[in-house]
KEPA-153724 format. One record per residue (C-alpha): residue number from 0; residue in three letters; x, y, z. Coordinates in pm, 1 decimal. Layout:
<pts>
PT  resi  resn        xx        yy        zz
PT   NUM   ALA         X         Y         Z
...
</pts>
This chain:
<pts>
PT  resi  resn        xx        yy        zz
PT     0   UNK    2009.7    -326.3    4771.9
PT     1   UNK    1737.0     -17.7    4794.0
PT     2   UNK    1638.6      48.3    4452.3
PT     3   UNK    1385.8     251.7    4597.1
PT     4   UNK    1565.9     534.1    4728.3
PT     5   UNK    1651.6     807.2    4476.2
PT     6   UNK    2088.4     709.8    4424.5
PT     7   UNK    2024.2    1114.7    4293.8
PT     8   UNK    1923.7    1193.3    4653.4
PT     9   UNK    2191.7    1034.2    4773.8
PT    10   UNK    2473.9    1177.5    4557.0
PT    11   UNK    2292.8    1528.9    4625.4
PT    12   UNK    2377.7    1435.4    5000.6
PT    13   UNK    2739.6    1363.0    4976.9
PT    14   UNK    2846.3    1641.9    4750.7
PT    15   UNK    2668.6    1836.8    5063.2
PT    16   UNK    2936.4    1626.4    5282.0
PT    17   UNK    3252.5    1749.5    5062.8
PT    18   UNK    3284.9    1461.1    4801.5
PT    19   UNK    3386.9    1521.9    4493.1
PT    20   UNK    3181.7    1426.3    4150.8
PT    21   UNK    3336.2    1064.6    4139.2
PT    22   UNK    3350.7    1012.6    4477.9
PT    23   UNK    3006.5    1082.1    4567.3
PT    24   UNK    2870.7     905.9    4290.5
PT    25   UNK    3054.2     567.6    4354.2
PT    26   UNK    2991.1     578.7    4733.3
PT    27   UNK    2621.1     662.5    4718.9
PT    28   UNK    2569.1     357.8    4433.0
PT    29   UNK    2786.8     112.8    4668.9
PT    30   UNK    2557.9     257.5    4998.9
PT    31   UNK    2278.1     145.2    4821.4
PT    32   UNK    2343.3    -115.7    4619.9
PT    33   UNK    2627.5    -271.1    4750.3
PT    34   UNK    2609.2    -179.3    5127.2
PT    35   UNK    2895.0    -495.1    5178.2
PT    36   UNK    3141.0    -293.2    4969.7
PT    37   UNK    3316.0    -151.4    5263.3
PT    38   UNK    3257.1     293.2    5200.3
PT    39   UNK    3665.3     365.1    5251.6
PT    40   UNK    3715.5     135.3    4947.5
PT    41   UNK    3446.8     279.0    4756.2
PT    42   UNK    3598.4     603.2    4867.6
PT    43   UNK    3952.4     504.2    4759.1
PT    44   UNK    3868.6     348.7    4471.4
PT    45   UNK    3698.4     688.4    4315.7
PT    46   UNK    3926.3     977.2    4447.8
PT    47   UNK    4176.3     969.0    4184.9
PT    48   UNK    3909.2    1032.2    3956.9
PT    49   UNK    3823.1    1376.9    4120.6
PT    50   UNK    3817.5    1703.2    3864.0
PT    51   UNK    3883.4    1485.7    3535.8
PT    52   UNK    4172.2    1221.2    3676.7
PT    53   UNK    4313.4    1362.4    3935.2
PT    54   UNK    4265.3    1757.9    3905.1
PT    55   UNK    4386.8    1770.7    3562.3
PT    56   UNK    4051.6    1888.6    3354.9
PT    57   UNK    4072.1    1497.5    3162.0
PT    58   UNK    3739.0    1298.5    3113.7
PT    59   UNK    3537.4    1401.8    3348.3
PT    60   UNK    3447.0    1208.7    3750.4
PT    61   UNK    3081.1    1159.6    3701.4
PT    62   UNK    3208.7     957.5    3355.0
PT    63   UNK    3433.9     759.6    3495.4
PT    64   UNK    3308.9     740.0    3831.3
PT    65   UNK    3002.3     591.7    3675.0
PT    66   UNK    3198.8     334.3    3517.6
PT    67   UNK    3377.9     244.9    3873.1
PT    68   UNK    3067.9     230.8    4006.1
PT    69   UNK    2909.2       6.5    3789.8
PT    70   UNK    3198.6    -266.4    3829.0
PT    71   UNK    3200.5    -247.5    4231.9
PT    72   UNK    2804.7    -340.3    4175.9
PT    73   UNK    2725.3    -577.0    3943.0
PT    74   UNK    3090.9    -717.3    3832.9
PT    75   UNK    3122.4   -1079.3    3922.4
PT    76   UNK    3503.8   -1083.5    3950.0
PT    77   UNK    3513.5   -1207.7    3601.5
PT    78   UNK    3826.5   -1049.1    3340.7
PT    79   UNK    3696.8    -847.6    3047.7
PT    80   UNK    3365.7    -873.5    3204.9
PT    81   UNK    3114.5    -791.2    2865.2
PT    82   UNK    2857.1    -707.8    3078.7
PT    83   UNK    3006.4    -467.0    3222.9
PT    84   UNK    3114.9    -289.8    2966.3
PT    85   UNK    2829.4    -303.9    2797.1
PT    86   UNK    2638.4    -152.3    3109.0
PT    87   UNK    2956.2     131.8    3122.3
PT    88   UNK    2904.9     199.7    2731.8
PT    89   UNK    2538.7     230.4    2813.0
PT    90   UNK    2589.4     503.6    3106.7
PT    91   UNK    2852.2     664.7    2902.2
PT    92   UNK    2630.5     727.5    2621.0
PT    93   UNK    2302.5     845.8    2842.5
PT    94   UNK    2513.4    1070.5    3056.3
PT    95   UNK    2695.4    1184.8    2713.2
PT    96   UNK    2359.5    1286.3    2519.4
PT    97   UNK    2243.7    1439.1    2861.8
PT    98   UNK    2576.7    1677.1    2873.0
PT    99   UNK    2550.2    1750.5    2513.2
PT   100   UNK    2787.1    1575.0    2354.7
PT   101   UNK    3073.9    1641.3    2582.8
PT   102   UNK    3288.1    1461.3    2840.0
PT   103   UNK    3579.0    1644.2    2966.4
PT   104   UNK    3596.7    1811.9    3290.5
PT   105   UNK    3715.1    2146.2    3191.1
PT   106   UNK    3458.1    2167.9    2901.4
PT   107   UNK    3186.7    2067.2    3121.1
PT   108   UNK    3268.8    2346.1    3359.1
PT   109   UNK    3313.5    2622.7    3101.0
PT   110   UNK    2995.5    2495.9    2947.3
PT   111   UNK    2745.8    2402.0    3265.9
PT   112   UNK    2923.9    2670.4    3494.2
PT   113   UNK    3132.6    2633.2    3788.0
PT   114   UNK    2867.5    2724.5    4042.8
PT   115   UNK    2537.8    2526.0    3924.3
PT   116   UNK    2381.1    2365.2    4236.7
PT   117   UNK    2474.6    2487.1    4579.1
PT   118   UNK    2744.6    2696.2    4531.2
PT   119   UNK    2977.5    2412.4    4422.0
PT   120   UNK    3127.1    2264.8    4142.4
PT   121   UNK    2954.8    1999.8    3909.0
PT   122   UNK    2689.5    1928.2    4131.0
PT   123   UNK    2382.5    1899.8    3851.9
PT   124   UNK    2559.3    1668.8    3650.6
PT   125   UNK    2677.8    1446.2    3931.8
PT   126   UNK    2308.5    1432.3    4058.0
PT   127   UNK    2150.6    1354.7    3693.6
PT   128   UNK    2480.9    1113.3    3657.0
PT   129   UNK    2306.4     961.3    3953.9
PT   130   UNK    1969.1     957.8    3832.1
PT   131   UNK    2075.2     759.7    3521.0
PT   132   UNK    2283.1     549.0    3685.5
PT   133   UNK    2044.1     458.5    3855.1
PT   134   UNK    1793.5     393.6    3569.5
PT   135   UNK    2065.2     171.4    3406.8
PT   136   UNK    2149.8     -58.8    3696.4
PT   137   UNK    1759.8    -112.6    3772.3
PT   138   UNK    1699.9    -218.7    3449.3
PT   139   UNK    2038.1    -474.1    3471.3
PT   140   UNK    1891.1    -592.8    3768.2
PT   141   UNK    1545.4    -648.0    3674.5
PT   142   UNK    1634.3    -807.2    3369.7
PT   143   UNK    1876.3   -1029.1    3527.0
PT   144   UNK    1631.3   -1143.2    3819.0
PT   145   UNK    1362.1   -1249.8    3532.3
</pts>
């Protein structure tokens, strides 16, 4: 795990590549904290997610991608895993406040513009989804190692 390098960076990077929202944000968090998480899994595991589940304008990729992510790191295999949830529910609501107040795809859009970081689609909130992801697994993991 590198919890030194910015996952924000990262996410930043593989938007540049051609991932979508979701995908970049669950294969950059697996990259760097979960580099034995093969990246085609991570990949396949966040795709269907793309433009609010599956193209259709739902809840929105860097929501649920978040969530995804957040298993493939710090779930134990474990069903109904509280700690998970708890660290989804966490995400959900600093990403939520962050977006004011909205998670849908299409909302997002009409609200934060179509175009807002390099020409592309819902790149600023996938790269501050990453930058709070990232603050929320650090903490899990610091609290968990003391």
């Amino acid at each position: 795990m590198n919890k030194t390098k910015l996952l924000s960076q990262e996410v930043a990077e593989n938007i540049r590549d051609g991932y979508c929202c979701s995908e970049a944000l669950v294969v950059s968090t697996t990259e760097l904290y979960a580099p034995e998480i093969p990246k085609q899994l991570a990949h396949a595991a966040s795709t269907g997610l793309c433009g609010g589940m599956g193209g259709k304008q739902a809840t929105c990729g860097v929501f649920t991608g978040g969530a995804v992510a957040i298993g493939l790191v710090m779930g134990n295999g474990e069903k109904k895993d509280k700690r998970i949830k708890q660290l989804s529910a966490e995400y959900y609501q600093l990403l939520k406040q962050h977006a004011g107040g909205e998670d849908i795809c299409h909302k997002l859009r009409a609200k934060m513009g179509d175009s807002n970081v390099d020409g592309s689609q819902c790149h600023r909130l996938s790269i501050d989804g990453g930058e709070l992801l990232q603050s929320v697994l650090n903490k899990a993991i610091d609290e968990s190692s003391s």
